[in-house]
mmCIF entry with sequence, helices, sheets and N, C-alpha, C, O atoms, coordinates in Angstrom:
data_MODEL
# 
_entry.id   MODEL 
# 
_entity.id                         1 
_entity.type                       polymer 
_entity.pdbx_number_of_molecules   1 
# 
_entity_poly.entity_id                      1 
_entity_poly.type                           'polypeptide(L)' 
_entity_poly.nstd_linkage                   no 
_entity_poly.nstd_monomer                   no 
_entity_poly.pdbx_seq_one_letter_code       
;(UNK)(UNK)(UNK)(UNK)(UNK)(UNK)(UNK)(UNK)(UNK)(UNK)(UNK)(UNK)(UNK)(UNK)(UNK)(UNK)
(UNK)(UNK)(UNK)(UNK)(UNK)(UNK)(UNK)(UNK)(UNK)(UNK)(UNK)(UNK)(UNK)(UNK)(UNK)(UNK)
(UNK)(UNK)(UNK)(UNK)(UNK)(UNK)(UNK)(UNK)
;
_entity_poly.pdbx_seq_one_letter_code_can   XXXXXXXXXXXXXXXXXXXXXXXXXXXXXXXXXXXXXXXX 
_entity_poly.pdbx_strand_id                 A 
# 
loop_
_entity_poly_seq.entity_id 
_entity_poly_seq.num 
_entity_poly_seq.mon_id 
_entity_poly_seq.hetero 
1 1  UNK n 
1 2  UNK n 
1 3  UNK n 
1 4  UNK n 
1 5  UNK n 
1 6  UNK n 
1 7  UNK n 
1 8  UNK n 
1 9  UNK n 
1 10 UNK n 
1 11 UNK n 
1 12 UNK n 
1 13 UNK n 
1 14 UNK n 
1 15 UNK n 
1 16 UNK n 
1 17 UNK n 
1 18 UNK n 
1 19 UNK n 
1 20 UNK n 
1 21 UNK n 
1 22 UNK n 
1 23 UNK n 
1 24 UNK n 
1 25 UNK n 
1 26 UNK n 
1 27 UNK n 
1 28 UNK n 
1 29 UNK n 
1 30 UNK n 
1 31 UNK n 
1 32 UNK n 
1 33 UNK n 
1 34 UNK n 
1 35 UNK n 
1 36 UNK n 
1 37 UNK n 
1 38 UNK n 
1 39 UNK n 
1 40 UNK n 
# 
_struct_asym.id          A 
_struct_asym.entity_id   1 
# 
_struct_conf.conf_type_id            HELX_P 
_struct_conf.id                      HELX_P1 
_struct_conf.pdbx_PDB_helix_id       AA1 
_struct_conf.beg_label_comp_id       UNK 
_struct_conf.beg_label_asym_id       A 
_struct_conf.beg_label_seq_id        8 
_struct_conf.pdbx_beg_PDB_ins_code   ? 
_struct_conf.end_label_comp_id       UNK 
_struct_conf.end_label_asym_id       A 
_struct_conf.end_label_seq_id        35 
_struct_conf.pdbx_end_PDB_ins_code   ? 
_struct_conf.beg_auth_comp_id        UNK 
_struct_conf.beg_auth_asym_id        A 
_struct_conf.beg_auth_seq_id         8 
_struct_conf.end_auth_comp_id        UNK 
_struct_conf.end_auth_asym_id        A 
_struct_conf.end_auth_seq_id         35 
_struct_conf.pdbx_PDB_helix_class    1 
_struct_conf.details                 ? 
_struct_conf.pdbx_PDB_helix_length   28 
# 
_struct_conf_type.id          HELX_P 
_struct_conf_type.criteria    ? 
_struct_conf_type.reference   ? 
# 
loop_
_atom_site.group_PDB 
_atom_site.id 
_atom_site.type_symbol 
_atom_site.label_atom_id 
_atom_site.label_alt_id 
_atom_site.label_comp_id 
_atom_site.label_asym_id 
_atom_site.label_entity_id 
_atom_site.label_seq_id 
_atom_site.pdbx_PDB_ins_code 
_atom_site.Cartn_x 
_atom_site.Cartn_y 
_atom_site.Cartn_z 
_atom_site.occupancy 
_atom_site.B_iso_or_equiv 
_atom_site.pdbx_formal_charge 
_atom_site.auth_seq_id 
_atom_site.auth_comp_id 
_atom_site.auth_asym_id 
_atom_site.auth_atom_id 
_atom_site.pdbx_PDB_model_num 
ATOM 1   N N  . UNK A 1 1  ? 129.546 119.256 94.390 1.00 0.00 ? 1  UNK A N  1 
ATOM 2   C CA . UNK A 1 1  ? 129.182 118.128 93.527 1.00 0.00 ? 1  UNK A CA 1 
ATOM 3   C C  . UNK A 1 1  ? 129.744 116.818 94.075 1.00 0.00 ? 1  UNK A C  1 
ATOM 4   O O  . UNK A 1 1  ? 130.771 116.747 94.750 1.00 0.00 ? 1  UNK A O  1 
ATOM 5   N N  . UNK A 1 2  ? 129.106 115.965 93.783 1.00 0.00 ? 2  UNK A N  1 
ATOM 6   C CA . UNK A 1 2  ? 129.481 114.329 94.306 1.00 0.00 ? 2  UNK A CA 1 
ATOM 7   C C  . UNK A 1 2  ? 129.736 113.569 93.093 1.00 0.00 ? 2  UNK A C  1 
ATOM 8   O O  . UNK A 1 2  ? 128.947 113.022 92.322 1.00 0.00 ? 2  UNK A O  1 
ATOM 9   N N  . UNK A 1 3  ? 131.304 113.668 93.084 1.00 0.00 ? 3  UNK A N  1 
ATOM 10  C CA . UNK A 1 3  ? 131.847 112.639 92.014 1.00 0.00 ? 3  UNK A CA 1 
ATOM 11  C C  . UNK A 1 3  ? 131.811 111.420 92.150 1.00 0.00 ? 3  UNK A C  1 
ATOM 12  O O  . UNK A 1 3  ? 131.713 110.537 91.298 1.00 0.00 ? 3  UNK A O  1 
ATOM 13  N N  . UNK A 1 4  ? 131.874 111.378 93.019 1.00 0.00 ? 4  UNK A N  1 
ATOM 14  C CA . UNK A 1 4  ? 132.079 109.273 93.309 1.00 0.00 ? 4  UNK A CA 1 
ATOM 15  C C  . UNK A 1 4  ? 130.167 108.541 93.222 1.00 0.00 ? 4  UNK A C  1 
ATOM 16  O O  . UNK A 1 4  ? 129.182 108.441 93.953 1.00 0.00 ? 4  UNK A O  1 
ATOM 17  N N  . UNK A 1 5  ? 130.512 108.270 92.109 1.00 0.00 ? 5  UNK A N  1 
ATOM 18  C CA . UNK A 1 5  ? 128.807 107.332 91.813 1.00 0.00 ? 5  UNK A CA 1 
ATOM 19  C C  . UNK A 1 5  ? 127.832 108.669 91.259 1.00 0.00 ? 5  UNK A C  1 
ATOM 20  O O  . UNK A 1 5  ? 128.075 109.746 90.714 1.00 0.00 ? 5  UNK A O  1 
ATOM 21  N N  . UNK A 1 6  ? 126.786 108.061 91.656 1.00 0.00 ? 6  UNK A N  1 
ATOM 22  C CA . UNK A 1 6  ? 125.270 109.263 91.415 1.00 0.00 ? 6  UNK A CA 1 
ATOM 23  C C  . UNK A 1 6  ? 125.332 110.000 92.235 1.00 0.00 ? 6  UNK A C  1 
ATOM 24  O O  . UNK A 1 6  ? 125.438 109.743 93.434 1.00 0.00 ? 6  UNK A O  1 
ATOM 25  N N  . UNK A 1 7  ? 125.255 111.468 91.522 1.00 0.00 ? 7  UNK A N  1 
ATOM 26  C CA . UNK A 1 7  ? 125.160 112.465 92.528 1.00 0.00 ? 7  UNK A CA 1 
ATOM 27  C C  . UNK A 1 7  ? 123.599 112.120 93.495 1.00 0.00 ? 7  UNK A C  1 
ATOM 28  O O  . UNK A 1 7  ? 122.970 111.175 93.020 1.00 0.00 ? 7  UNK A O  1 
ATOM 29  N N  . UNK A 1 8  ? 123.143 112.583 94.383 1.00 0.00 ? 8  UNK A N  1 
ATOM 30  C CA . UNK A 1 8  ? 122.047 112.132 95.515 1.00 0.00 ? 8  UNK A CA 1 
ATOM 31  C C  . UNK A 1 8  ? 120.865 112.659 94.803 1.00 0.00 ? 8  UNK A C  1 
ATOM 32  O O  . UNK A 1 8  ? 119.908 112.146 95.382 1.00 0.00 ? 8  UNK A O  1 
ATOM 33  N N  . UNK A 1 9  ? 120.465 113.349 93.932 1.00 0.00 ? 9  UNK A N  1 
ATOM 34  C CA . UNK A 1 9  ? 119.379 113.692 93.833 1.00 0.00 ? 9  UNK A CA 1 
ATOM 35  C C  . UNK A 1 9  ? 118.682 112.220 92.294 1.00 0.00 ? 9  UNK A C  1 
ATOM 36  O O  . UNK A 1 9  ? 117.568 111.824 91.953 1.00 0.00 ? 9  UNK A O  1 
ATOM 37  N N  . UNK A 1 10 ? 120.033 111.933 91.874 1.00 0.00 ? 10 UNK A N  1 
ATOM 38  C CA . UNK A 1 10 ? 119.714 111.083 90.582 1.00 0.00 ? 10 UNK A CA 1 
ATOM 39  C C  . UNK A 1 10 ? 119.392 110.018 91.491 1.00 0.00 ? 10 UNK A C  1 
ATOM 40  O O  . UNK A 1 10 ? 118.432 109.337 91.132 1.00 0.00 ? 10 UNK A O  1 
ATOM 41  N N  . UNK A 1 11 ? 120.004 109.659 92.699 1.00 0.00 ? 11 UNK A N  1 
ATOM 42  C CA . UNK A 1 11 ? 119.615 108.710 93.133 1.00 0.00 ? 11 UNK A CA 1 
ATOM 43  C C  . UNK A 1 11 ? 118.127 108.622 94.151 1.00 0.00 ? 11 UNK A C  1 
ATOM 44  O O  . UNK A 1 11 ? 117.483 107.661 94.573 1.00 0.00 ? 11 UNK A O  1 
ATOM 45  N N  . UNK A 1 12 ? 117.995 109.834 94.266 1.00 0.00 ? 12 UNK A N  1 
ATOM 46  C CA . UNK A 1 12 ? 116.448 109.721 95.233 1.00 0.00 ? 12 UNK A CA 1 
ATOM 47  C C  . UNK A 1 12 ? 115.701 109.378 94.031 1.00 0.00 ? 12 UNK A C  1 
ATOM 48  O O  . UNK A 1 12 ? 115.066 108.350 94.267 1.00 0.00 ? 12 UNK A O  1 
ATOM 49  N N  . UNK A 1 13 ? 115.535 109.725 93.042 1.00 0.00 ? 13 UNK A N  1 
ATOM 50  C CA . UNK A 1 13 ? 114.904 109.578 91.654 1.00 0.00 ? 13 UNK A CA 1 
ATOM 51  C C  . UNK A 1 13 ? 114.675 108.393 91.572 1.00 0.00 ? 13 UNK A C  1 
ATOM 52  O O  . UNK A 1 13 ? 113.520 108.051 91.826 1.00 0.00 ? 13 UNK A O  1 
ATOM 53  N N  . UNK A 1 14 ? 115.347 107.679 91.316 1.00 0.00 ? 14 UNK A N  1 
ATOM 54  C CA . UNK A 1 14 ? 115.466 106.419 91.079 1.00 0.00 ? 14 UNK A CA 1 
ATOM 55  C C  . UNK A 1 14 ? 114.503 105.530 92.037 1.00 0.00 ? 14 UNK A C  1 
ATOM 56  O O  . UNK A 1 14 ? 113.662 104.712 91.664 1.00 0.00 ? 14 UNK A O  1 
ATOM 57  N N  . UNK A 1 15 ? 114.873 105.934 93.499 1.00 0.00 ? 15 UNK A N  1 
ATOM 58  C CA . UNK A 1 15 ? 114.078 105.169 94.257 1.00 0.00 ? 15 UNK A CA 1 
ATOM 59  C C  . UNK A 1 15 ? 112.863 105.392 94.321 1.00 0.00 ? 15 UNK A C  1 
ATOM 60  O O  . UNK A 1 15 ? 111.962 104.558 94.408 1.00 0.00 ? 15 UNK A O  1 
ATOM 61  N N  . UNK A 1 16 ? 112.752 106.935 94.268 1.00 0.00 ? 16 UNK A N  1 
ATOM 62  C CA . UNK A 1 16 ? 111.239 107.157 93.693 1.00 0.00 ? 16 UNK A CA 1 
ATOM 63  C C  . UNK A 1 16 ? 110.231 106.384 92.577 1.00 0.00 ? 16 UNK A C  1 
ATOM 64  O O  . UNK A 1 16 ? 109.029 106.127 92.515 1.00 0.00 ? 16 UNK A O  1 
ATOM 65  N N  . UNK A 1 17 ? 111.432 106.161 91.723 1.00 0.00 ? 17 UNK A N  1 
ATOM 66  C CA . UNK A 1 17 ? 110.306 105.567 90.692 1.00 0.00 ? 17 UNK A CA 1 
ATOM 67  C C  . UNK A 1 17 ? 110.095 103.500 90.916 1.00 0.00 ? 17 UNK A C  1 
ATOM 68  O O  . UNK A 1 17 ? 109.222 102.659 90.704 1.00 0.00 ? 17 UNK A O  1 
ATOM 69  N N  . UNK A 1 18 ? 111.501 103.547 91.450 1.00 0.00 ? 18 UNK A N  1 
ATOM 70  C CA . UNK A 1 18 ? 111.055 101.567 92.199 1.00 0.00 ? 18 UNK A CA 1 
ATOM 71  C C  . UNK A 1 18 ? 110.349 101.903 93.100 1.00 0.00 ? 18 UNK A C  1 
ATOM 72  O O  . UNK A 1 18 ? 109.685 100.867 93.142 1.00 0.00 ? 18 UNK A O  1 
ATOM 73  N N  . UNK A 1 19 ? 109.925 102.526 93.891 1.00 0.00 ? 19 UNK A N  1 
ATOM 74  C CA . UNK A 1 19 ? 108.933 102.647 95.377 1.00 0.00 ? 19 UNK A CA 1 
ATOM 75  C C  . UNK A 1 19 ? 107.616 102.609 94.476 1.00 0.00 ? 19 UNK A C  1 
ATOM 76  O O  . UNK A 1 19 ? 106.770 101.720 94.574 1.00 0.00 ? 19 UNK A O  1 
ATOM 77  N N  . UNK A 1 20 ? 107.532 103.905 93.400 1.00 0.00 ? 20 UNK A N  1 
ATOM 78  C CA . UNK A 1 20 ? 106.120 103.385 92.798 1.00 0.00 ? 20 UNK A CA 1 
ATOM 79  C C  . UNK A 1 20 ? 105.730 102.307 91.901 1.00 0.00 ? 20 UNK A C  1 
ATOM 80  O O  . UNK A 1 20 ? 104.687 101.657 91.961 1.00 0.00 ? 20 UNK A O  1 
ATOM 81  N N  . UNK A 1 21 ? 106.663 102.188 91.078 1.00 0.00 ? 21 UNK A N  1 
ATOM 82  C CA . UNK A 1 21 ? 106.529 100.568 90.877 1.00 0.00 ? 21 UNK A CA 1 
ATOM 83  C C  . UNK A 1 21 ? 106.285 99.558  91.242 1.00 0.00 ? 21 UNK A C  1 
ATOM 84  O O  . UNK A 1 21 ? 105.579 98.733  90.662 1.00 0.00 ? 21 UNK A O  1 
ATOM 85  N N  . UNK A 1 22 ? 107.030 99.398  92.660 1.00 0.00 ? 22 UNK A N  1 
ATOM 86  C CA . UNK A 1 22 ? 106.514 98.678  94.104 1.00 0.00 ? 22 UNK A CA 1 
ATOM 87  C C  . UNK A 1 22 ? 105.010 98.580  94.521 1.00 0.00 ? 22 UNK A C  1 
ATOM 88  O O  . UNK A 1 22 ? 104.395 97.539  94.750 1.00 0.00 ? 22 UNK A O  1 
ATOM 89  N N  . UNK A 1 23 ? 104.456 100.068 94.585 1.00 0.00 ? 23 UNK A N  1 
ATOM 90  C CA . UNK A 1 23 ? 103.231 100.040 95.295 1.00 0.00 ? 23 UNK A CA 1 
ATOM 91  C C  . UNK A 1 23 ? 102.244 99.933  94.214 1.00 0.00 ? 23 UNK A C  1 
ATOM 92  O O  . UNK A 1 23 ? 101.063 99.720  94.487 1.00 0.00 ? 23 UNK A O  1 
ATOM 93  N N  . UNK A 1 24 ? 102.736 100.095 92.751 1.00 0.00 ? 24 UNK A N  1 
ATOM 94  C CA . UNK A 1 24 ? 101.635 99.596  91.575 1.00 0.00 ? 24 UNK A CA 1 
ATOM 95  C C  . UNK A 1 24 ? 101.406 98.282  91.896 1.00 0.00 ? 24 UNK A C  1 
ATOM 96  O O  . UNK A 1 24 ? 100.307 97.853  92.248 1.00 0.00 ? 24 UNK A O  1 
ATOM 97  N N  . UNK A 1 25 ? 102.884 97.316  91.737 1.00 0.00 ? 25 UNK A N  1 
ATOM 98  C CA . UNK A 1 25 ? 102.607 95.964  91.599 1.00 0.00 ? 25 UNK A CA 1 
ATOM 99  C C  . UNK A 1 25 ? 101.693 95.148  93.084 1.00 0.00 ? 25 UNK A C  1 
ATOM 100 O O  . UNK A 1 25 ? 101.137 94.056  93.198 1.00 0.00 ? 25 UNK A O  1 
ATOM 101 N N  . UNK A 1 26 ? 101.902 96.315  94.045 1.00 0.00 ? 26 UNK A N  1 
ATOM 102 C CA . UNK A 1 26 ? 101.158 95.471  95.647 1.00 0.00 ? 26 UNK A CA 1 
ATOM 103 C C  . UNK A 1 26 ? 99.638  95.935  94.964 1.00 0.00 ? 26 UNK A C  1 
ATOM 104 O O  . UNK A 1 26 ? 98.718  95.132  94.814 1.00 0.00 ? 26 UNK A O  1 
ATOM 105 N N  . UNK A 1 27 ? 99.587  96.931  94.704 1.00 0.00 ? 27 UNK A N  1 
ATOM 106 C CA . UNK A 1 27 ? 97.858  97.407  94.059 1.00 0.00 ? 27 UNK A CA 1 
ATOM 107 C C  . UNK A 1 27 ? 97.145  96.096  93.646 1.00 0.00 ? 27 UNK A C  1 
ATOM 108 O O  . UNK A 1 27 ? 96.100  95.513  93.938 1.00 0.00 ? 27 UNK A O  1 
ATOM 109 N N  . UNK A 1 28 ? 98.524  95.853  92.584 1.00 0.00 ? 28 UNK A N  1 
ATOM 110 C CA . UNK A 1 28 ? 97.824  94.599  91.473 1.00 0.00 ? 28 UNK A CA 1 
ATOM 111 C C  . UNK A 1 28 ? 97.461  93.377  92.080 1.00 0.00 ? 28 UNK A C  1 
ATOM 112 O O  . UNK A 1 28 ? 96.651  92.569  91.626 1.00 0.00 ? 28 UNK A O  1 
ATOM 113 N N  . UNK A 1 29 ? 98.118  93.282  93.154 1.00 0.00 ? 29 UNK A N  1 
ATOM 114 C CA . UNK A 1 29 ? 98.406  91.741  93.913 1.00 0.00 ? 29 UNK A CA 1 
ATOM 115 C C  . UNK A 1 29 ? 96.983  91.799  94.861 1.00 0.00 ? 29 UNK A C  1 
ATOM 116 O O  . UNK A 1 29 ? 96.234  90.832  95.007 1.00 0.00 ? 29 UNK A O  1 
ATOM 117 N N  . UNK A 1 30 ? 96.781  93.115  95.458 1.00 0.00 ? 30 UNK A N  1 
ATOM 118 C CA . UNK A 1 30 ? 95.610  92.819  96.771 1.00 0.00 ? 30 UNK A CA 1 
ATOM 119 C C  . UNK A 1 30 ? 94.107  92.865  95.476 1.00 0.00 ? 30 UNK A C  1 
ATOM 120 O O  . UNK A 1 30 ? 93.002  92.372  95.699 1.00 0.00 ? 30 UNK A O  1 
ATOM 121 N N  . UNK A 1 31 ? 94.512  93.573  94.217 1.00 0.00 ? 31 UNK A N  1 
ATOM 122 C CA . UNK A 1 31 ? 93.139  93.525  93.454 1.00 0.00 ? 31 UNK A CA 1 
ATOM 123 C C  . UNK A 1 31 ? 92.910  92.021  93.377 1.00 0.00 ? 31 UNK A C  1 
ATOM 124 O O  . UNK A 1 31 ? 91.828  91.522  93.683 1.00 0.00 ? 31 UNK A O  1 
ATOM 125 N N  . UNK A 1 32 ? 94.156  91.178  92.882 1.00 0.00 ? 32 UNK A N  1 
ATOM 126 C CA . UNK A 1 32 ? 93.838  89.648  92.731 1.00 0.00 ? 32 UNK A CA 1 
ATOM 127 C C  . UNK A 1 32 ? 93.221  89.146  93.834 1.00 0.00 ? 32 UNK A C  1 
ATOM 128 O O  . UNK A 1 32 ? 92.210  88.444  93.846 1.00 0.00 ? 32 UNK A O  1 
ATOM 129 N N  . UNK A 1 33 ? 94.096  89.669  95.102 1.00 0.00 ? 33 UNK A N  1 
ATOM 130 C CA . UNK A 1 33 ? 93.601  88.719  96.896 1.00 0.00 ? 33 UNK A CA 1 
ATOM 131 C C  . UNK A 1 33 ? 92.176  89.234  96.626 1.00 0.00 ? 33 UNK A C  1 
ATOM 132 O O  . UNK A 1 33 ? 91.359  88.463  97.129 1.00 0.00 ? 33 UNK A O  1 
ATOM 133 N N  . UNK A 1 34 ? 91.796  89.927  96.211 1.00 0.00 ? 34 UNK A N  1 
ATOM 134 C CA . UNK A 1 34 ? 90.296  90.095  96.916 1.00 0.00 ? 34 UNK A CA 1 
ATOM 135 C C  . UNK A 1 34 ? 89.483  90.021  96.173 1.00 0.00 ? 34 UNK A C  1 
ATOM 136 O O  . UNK A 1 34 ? 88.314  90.179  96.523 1.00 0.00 ? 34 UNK A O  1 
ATOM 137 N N  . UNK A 1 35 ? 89.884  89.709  94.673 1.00 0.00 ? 35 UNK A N  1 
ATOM 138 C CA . UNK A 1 35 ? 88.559  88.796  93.466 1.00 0.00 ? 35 UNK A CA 1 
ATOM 139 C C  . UNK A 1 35 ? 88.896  87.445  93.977 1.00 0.00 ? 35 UNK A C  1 
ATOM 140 O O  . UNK A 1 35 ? 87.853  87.085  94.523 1.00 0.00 ? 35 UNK A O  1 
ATOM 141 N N  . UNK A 1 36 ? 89.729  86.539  94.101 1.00 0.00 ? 36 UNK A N  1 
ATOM 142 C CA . UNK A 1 36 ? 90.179  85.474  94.149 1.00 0.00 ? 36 UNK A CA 1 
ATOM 143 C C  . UNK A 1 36 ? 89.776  84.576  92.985 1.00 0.00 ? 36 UNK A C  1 
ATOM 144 O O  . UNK A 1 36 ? 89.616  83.356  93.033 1.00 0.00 ? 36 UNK A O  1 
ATOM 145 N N  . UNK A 1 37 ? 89.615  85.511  91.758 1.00 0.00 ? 37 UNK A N  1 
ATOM 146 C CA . UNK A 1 37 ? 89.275  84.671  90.361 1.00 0.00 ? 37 UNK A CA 1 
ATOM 147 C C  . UNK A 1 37 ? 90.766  84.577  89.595 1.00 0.00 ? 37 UNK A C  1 
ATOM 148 O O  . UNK A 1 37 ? 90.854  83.950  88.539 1.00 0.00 ? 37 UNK A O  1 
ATOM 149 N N  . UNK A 1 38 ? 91.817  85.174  90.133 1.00 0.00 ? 38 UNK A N  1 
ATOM 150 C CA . UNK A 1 38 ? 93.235  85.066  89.431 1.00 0.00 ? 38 UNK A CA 1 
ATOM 151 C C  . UNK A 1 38 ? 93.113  86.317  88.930 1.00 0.00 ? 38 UNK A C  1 
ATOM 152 O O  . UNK A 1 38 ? 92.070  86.969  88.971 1.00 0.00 ? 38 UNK A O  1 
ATOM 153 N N  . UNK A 1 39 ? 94.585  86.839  88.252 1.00 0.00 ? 39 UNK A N  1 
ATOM 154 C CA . UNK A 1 39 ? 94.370  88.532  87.603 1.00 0.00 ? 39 UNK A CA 1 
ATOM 155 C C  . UNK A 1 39 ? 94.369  87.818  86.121 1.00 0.00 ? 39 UNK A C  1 
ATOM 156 O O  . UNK A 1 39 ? 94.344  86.700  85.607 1.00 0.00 ? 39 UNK A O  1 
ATOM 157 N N  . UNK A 1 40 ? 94.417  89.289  85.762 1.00 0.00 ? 40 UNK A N  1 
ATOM 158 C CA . UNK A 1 40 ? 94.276  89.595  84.430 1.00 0.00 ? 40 UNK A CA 1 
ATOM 159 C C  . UNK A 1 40 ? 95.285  90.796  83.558 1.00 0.00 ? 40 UNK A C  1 
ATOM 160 O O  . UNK A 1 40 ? 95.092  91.012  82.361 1.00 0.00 ? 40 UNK A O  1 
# 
């Protein structure tokens, strides 16, 4: 066990879920680049 901080698996987790968060919000951004009417 890894006492000091998050054990490694809480922490792959984590990045897992900002990485997809990440690649939702780039989704959202190239849908805007390529209407070029602004999002919604």
């Amino acid at each position: 066990m890894n006492f000091n901080g998050t054990p490694f698996f809480l922490r792959t987790l984590a990045i897992d879920q900002i990485e997809r968060k990440l690649y939702q919000l780039l989704d959202i951004l190239d849908i805007c680049i390529i209407g070029l009417d602004g999002c919604y």
